[in-house]
N, C-alpha and C positions, 0 to 999 in steps of 0.2 A: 096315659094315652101314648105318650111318645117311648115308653117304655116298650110295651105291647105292638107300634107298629114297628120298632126296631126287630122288634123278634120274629113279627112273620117276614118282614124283607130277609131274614137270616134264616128264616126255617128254605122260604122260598127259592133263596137263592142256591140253599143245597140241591134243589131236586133241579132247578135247571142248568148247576153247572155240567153234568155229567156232558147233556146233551152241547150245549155252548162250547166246552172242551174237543167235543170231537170236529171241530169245522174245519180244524185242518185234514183231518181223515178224510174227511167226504169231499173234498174240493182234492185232497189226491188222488182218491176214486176216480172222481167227474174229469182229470187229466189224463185216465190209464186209456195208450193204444189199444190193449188186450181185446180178446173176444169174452163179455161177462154178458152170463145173461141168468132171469132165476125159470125154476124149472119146479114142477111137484112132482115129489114122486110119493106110490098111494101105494098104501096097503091094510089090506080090510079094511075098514071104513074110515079111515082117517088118511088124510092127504098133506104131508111135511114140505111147507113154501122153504126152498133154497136156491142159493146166491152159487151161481158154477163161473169160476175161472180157467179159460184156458190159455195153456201156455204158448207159443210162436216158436214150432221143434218142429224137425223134419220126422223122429221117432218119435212111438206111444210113450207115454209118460205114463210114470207111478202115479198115482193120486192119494189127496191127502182129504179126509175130513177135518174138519177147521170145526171145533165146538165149542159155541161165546160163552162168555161169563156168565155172572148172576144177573148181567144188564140186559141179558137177554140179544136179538142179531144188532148189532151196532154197527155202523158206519165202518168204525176203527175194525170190529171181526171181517165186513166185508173185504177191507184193504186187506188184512192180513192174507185172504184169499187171495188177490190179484197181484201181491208181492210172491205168493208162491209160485204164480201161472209166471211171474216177470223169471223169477227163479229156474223156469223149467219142468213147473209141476201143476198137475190138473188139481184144480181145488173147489171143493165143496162145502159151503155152510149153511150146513142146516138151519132153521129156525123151531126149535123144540118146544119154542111158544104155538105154534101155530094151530089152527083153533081155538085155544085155550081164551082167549079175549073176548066181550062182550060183539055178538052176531057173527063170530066165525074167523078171525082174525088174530095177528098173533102180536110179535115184540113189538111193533109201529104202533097198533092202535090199540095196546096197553097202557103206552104212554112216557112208561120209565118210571123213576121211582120204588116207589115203597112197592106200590102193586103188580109191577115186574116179580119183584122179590117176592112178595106173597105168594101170586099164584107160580113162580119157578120153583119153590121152597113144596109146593102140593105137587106137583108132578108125578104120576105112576112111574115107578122105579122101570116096572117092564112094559111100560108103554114108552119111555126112553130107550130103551134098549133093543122093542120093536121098530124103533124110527130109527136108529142108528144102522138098524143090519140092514133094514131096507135102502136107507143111504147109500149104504155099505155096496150092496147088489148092482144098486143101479150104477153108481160109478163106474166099476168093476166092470160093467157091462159095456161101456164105451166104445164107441168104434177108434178113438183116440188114446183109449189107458191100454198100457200093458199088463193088465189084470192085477197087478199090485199096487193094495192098498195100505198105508197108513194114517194114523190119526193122531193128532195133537188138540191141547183144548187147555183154557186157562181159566185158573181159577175155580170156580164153582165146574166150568167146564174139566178142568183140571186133573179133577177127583171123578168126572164122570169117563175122562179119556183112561184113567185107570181101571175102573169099574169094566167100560165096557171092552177091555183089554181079556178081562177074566170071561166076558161072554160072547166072544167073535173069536174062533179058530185060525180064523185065515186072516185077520191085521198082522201086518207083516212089523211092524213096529209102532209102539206109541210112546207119546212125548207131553209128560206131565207138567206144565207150568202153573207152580205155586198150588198146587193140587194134592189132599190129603189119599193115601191110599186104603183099600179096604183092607178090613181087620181080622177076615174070618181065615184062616190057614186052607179050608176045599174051597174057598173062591179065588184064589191064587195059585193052587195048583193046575187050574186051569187056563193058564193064559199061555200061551204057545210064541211070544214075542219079546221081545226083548223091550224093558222098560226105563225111558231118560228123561229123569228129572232136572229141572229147571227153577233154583228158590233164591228168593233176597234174603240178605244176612237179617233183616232188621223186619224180619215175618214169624216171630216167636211160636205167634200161634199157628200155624203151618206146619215148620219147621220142625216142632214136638212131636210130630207124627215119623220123622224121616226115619229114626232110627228102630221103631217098630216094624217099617213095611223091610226096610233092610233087612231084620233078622227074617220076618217071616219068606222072604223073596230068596232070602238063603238056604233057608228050611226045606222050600218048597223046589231047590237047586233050580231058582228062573235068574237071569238077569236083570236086576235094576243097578242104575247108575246114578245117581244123585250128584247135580254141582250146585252148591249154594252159591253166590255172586257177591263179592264185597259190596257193602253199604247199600246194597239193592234193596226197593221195599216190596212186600205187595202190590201186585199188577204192575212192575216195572217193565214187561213188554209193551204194554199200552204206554206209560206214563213218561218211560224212555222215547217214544217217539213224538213226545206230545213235545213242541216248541220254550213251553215254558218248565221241562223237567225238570229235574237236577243233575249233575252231572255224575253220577256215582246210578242212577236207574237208566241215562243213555248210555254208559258202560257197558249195563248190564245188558240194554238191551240188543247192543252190537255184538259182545260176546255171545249170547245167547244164541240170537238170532245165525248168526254164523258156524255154531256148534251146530245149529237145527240142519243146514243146510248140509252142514257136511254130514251127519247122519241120514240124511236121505238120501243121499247120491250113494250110498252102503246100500240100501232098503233094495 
């Protein structure tokens, strides 16, 4: 018996640290002057719940789509938004959960967990890439953006901010953190942006990927740029800003973060 209840307080305790972890995120959220508020934007029949940030500039600003991890819109994604509005830059985070949840709902009332990962893991590739361009327009559209847009996304997002690199003409740059890139050589010929990667030394499996998309990105004569980060792991943009990191992932994720910024003031 005490065998058995050790192990569900241990199974348990994995599914609710994720959320427990981000309460620093969301209490810096609940601090931000900014103007955030969420918005839907619809197309054909499905309607994508997102989180918009904006920045406090006399000028339109670029905008940037922001696409969460495998955890689905988190707290921590939403900061990431209103560090860009703090930055100078309009920010939008999608929620690509949305619908997708029992009576219409999306990454909130999934819950977290396994079942985030499930149904994120089923997702229609171009029902993804329908919500993105839609995203995409609507930003674009602002009476505040100066019609240039870029994207960044980590993780699970990652590999999607590369993906839809190869299906959006007009992203003016994307910015792949810890994200594997596609492998077919005509879905790379298609990408009209320039591509900057962002990987921790100590992401094996990630990082096995890097040196395929470089040839094919070379092949296909695009730009990518790949920086790996000393002792950085997996989600060390997240995990660097989280209080209790290590210091080799807040490193990474000052460097990073900084690299980011400076690449969008280019954009």
């Amino acid at each position: 018996m005490k065998t058995t209840t050790l192990t569900i307080l241990a199974v348990t305790s994995l599914f609710a640290a994720p959320a427990a972890a981000q309460d620093w995120a969301k209490a810096r959220l609940e601090a931000s002057s900014r103007h955030l508020e969420w918005v839907k934007v619809k197309h054909g029949e499905r309607e994508v719940n997102c989180f918009l940030a904006f920045p406090e500039v006399k000028e339109k600003a670029t905008a940037v789509i922001v696409i969460h991890e495998i955890f689905g819109l988190t707290d921590w994604v939403r900061g990431v938004a209103d560090q860009l509005a703090e930055a100078g830059f309009i920010a939008i985070a999608p929620d690509l959960l949305s619908g997708m949840a029992p009576g219409g709902g999306g990454s909130a009332e999934l819950g977290g967990g396994d079942e985030v990962r499930r149904v994120i893991s089923r997702l229609p590739p171009d029902q993804i890439t329908a919500d993105l361009n839609a995203v995409a327009a609507h930003v674009a559209k602002l009476p505040a953006c100066n019609g240039k847009v870029a994207v960044g996304g980590f993780c699970w997002g990652g590999s999607q901010t590369f993906r839809f690199a190869t299906n959006n003409k007009d992203v003016k740059a994307a910015f792949v953190f810890y994200g594997s890139g596609p492998t077919e050589a005509p879905d790379l010929g298609r990408i009209a942006c320039p591509v900057y990667g962002f990987y921790g030394e100590s992401d094996a499996r990630v990082n096995a990927t890097i040196a395929q998309s470089k040839d094919l990105m070379k092949a296909a004569g695009k730009t990518y740029d790949p920086v790996i980060y000393d002792g950085a792991s997996h989600g060390f943009m997240r995990a660097g800003e989280d209080p209790a990191g290590t210091a080799s992932n807040k490193k990474a994720r000052e460097d990073g973060w900084k690299r980011w910024l400076t690449l969008l003031k280019g954009v």
